[in-house]
C-alpha positions as CSV (number, residue, x, y, z in Angstrom):
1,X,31.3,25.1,-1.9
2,X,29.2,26.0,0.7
3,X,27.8,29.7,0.7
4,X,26.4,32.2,3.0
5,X,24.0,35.4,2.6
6,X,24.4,38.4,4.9
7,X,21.8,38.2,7.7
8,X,19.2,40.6,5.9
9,X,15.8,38.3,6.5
10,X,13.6,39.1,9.2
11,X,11.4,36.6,11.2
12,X,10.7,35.9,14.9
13,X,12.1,38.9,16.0
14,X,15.8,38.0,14.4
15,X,17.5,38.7,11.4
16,X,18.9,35.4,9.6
17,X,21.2,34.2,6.5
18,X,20.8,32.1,3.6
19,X,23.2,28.8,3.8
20,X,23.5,26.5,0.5
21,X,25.8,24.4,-1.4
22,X,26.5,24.9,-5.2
23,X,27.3,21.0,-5.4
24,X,24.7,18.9,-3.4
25,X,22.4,19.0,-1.0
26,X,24.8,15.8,1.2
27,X,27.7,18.7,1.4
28,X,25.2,21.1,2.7
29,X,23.1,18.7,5.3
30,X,27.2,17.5,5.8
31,X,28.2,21.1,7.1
32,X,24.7,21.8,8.7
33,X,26.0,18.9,11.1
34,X,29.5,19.5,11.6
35,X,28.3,23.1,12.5
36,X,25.8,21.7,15.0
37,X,22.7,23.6,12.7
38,X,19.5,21.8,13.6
39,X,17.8,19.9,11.3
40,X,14.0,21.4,11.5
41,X,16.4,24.9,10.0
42,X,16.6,23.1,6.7
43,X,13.7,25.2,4.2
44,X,13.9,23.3,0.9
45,X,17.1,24.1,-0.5
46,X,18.9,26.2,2.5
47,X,19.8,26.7,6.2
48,X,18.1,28.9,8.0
49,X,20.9,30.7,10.4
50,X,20.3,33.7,13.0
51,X,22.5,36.6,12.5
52,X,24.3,36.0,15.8
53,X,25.6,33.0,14.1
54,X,26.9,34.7,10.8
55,X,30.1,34.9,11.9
56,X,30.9,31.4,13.3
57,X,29.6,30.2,9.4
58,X,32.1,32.2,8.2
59,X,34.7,30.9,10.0
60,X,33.8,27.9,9.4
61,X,34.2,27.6,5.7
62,X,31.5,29.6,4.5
63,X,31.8,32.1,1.6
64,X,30.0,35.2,2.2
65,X,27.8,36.0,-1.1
66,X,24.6,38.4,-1.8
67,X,21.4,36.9,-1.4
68,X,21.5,37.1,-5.7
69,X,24.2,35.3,-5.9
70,X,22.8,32.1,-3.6
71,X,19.9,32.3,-5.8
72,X,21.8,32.0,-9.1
73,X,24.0,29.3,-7.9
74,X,21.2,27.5,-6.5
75,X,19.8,27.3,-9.6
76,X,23.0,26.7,-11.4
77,X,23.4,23.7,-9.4
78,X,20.0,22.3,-10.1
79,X,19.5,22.7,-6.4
80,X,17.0,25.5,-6.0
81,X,13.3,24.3,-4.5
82,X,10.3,26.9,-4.9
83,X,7.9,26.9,-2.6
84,X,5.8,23.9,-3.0
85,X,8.6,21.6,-4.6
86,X,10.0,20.3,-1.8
87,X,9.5,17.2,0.1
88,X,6.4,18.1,2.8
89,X,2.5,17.6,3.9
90,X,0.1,17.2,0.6
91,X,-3.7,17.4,1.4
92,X,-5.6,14.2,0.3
93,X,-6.4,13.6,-3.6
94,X,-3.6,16.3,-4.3
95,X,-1.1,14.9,-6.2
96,X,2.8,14.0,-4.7
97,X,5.9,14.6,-5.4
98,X,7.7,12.4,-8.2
99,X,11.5,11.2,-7.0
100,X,13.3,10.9,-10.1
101,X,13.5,7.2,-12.0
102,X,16.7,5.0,-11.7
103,X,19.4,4.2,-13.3
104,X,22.1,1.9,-14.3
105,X,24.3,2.3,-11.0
106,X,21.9,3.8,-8.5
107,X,22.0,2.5,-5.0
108,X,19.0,0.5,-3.5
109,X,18.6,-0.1,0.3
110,X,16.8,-2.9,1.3
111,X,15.2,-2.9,4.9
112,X,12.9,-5.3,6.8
113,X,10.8,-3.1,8.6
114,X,7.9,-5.7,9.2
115,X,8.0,-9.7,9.1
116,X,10.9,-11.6,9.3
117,X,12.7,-12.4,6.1
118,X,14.0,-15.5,4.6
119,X,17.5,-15.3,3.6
120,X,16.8,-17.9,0.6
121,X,14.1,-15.4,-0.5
122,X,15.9,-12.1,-0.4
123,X,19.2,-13.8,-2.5
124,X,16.8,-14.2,-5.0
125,X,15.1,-10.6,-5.0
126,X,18.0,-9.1,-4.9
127,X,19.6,-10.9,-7.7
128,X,17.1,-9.5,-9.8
129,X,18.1,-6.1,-8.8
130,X,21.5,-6.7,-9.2
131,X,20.5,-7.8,-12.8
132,X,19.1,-4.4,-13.8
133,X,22.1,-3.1,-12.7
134,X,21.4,-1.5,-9.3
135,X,24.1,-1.5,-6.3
136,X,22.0,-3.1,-3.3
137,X,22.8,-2.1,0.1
138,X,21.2,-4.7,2.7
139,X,20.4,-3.0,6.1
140,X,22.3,-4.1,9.1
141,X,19.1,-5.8,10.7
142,X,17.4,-7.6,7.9
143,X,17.5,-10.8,8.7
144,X,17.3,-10.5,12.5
145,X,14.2,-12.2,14.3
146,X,12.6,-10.1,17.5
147,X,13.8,-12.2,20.4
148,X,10.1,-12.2,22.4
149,X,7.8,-11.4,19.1
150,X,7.7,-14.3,16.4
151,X,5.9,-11.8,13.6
152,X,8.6,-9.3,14.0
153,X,12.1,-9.0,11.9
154,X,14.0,-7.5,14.7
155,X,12.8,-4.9,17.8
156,X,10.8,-2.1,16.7
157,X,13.9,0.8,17.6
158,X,16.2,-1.3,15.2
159,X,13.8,-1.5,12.6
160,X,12.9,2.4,12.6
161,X,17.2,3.0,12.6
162,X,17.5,0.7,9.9
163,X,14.8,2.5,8.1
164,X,15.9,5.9,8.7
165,X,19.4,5.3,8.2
166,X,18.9,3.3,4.5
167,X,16.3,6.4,3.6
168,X,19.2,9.3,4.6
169,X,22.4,7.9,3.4
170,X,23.8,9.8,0.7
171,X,23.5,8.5,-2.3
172,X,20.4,6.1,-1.9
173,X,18.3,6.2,-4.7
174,X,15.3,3.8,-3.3
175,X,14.3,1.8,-0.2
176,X,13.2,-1.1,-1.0
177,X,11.1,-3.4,1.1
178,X,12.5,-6.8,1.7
179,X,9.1,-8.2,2.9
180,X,5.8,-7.8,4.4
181,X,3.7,-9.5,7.2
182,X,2.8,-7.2,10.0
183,X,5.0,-4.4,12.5
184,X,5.3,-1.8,9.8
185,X,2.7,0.6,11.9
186,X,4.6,0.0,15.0
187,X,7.5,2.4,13.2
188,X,5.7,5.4,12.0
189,X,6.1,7.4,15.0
190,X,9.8,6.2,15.6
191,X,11.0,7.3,12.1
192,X,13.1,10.6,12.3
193,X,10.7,12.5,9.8
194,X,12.5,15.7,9.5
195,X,15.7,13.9,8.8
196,X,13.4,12.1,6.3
197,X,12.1,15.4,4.5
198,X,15.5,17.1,5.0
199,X,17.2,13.8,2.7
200,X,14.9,14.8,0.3
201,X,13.1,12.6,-2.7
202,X,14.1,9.0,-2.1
203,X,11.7,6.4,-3.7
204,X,9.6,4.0,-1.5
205,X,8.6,0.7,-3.1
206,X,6.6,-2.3,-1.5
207,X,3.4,-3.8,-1.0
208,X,0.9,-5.3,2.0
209,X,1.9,-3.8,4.9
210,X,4.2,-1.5,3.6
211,X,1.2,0.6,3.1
212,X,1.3,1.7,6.2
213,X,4.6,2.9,5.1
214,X,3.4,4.5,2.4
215,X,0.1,6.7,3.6
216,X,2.8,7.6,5.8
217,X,5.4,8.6,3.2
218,X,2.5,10.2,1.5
219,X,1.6,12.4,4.1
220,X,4.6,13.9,5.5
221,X,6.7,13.9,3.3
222,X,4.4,14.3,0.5
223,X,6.1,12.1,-2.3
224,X,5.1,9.0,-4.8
225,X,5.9,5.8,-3.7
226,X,5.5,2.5,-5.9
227,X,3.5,-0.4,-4.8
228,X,4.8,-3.3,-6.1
229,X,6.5,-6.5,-5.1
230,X,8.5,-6.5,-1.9
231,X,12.1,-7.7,-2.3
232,X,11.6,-11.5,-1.3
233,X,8.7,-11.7,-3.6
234,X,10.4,-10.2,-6.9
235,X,12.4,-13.0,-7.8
236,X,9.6,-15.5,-7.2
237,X,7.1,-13.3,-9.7
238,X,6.6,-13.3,-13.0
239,X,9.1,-12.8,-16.0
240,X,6.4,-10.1,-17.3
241,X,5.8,-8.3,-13.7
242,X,9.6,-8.3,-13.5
243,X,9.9,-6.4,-16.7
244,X,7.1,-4.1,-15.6
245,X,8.6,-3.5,-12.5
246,X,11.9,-2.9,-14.5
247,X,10.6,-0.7,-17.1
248,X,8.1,1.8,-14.2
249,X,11.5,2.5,-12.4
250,X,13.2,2.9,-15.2
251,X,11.5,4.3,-17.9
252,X,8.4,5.5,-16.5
253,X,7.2,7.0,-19.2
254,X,6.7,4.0,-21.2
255,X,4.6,2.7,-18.5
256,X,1.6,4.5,-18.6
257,X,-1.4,1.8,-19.1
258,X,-0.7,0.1,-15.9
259,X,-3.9,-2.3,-15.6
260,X,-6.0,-3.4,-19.1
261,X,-8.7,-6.1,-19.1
262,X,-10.4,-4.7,-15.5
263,X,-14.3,-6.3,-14.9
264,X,-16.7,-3.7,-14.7
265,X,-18.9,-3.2,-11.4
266,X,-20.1,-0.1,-11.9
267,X,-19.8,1.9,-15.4
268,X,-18.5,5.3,-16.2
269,X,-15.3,7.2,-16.5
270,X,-12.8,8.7,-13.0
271,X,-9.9,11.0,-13.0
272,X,-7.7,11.2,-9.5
273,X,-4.5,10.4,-8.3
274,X,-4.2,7.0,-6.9
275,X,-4.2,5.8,-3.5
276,X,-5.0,3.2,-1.5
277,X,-3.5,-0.6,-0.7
278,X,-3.7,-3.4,1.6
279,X,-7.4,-3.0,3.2
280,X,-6.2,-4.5,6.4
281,X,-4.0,-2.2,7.2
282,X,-5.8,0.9,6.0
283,X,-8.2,-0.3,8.2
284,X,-5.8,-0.6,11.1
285,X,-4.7,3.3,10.4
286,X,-8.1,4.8,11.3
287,X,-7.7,7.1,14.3
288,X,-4.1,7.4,14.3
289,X,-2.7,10.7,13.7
290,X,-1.6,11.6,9.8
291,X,-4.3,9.0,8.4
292,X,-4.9,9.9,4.8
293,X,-8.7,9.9,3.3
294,X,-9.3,8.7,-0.4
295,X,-11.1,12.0,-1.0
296,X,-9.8,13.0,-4.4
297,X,-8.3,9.7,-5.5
298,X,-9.0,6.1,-7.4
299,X,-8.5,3.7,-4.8
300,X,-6.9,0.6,-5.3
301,X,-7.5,-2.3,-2.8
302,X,-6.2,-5.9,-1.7
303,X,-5.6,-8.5,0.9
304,X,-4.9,-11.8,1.4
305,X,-6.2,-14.3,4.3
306,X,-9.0,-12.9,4.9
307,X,-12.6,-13.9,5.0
308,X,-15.5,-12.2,3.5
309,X,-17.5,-11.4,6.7
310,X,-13.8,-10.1,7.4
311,X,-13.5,-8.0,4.6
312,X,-17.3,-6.6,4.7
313,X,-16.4,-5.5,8.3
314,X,-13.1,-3.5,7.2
315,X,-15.1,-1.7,4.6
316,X,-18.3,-1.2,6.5
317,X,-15.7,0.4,8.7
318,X,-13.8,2.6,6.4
319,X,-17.2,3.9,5.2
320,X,-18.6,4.5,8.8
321,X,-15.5,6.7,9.1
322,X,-15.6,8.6,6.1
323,X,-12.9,7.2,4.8
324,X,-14.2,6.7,1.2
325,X,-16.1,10.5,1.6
326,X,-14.7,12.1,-2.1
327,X,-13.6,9.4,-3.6
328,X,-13.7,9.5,-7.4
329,X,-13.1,5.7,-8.3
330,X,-12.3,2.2,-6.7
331,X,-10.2,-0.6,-8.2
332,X,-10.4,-4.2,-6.6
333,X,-7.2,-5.8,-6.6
334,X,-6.9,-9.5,-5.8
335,X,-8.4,-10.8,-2.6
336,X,-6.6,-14.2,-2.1
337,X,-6.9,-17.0,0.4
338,X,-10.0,-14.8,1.6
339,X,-12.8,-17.4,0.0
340,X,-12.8,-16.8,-3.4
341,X,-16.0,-15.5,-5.0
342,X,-17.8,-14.5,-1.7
343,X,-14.8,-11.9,-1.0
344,X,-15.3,-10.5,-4.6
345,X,-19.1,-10.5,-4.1
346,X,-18.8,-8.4,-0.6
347,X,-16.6,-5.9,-2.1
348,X,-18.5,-5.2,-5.3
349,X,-21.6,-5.3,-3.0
350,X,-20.1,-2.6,-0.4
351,X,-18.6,-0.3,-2.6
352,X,-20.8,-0.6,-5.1
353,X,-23.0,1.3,-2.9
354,X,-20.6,4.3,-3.5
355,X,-22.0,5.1,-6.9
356,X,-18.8,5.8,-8.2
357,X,-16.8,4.3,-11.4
358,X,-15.4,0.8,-9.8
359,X,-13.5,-2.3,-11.9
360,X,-12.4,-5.3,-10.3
361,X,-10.3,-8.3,-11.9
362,X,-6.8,-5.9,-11.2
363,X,-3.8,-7.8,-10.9
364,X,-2.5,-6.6,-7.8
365,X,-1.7,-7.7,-4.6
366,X,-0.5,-11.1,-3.2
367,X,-0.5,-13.0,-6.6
368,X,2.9,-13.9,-8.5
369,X,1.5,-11.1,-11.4
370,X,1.3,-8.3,-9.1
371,X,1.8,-5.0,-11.4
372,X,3.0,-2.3,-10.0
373,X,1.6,0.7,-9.6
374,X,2.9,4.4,-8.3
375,X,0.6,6.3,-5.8
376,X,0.0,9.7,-6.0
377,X,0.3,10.0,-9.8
378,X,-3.0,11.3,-11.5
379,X,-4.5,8.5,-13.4
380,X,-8.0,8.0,-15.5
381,X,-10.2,4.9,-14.4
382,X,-12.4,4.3,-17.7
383,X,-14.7,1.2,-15.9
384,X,-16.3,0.9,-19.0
385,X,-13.8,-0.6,-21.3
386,X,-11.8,-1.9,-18.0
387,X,-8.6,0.1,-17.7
388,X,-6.3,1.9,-15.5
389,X,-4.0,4.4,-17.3
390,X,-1.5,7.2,-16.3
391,X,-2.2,10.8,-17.0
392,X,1.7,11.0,-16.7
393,X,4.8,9.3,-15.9
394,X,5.0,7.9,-12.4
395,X,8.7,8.7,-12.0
396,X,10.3,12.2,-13.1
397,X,11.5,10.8,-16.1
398,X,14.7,12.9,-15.7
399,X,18.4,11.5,-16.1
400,X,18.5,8.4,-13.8
């Protein structure tokens, strides 16, 4: 039922109401539209509505309540968002939001919002889902090729639609990427972010440059996303990364060592929430607006196809920028295709020089053991006996 305090709330010269559901936060957003209520009037679990509108609510459907009453059916409802708990901007190093794990039934979106996708490939990922008993919905322009642009899955504004519409839809429990490559920056500033925040905590997961994706994800709307294998890449990994995959969406709180058996580079002990990704496209964010420091988090790093005067260049970069200003520890991923032992030489050498805690030998990135791991979760780097480890669950570990 949708409900209505009396216009008792002053601000910008106005006196407003109080709209809310006591069932879900879809039949709210579901009036809100029907009603014509913009979007950007959505505060965390209510409507914003001037008192010269009171009346048209009303008459719409709207049951007129005291403001105690929205409150205690808010909270009846499990609906009611304090100040701070709802989906919005988190300063670097803070930590983010937690959507809640999944569950048997829970609908997964899958979207292509970079490189074209094999359809062989994604049959196979999604199979995988389907096996841990998630309903996958494929976007309408997965498997579309850009007519002029070879690199692309489809044109940029069909992409971005996709994207939004998978991340909206009532009932969508994840977006899940179906693959990486490149064009994942091109959508950013196309995405319909207050539609975004006003959906509320839908879970992100992908890897490479998806990150882009997810510095973006991190700063506006302020909520943990999973880097981990992209859709077409899941069925081709490893029975083990599968069932760590599995068990971090699942039942995140079983799944707090993430990474054991890390090399050291340089010794001693970090605590911050983790950040970070594919360097290339880190790299490619510097200067544009929302980009995301590492101040305050362990960073975790990886590429693939690129050389080590490449790689020294991206970093010497990122440090010339400030990028790694506040960062409390670094964790090298895999570097593959990029020349072996030079690559891993260059980036111990470079951010060695950061005099922070730093491991390398981690298991992520474009390898067929690439372990998953949730960013913006606190997490303790001990370099010194090599491991990565959760300070808690990645997921809320509430009722999937």
């Amino acid at each position: 039922m949708i409900l209505i305090d009396p216009p008792l709330w002053p601000a910008h010269g106005r006196l407003w109401s109080h709209v809310v559901s006591d069932r879900s936060f879809d039949e709210l957003h579901d009036f809100a539209r029907r009603l014509g209520i913009p979007s950007r009037g959505f505060d965390r679990d209510h409507y914003d509505v001037p008192s010269e509108r009171y009346a048209a609510v009303v008459a719409a459907g709207a049951r007129p309540v005291t403001s105690r009453e929205v409150v205690a059916a808010l909270s009846a409802a499990g609906l009611r968002r304090r100040r701070g708990d709802g989906p919005g901007r988190r300063a670097p190093g803070h930590e983010l939001l937690r959507p809640r794990r999944l569950g048997t039934g829970d609908v997964v979106a899958v979207v292509a919002p970079a490189g074209p996708v094999p359809a062989d490939r994604l049959a196979a990922g999604t199979a995988v889902l389907e096996s841990w008993g998630l309903s996958v919905r494929t976007a309408a322009h997965v498997l579309d090729r850009h007519p002029s642009l070879e690199h692309l899955a489809a044109p940029d504004a069909e992409r971005a639609d996709d994207l939004t519409e998978a991340w909206c839809a009532p009932g969508v429990a994840a977006v899940w990427v179906a693959r990486g490559g490149s064009g994942c920056h091109r959508l950013v500033d196309r995405l319909d972010w207050p539609a975004l925040a006003q959906a509320g905590r839908r879970l992100l997961v992908g890897f490479s440059d998806v990150t882009a994706l997810h510095e973006a994800v991190a700063q506006r709307l302020g909520l943990v996303s999973v880097h981990a294998p992209v859709v077409t890449s899941l069925g081709e990994s490893e029975p083990d990364t599968r069932e760590q995959v599995r068990r971090l969406l699942f039942e995140p709180e079983t799944t707090l060592d993430l990474l054991t058996g890390l090399s050291v580079v340089t010794p001693g002990v970090a605590n911050g929430v983790l950040a970070g990704g594919n360097l290339r496209t880190l790299t490619a964010s510097l200067g544009t607006r929302g980009v995301r420091a590492a101040r305050g988090s362990i960073v975790v790093l990886e590429d693939v196809g690129e050389q080590a005067y490449r790689v020294d260049g991206m970093l010497t970069q990122l440090m010339r920028a400030g990028w790694f200003d506040g960062v409390r520890g670094v964790v090298a991923g895999a570097f593959t295709e990029s020349g072996g032992s030079d690559v891993d030489t260059v980036v111990a050498y470079r951010l060695g020089a950061l005099g922070v805690p730093m491991v390398s030998g981690a298991r992520v990135g474009h390898i067929p053991d690439n372990q998953p791991l949730p960013l913006g979760v606190p997490a303790r780097l001990d370099a010194d006996v090599g491991t990565l480890v959760l300070t808690r669950p990645g997921l809320d570990p509430g009722p999937g």
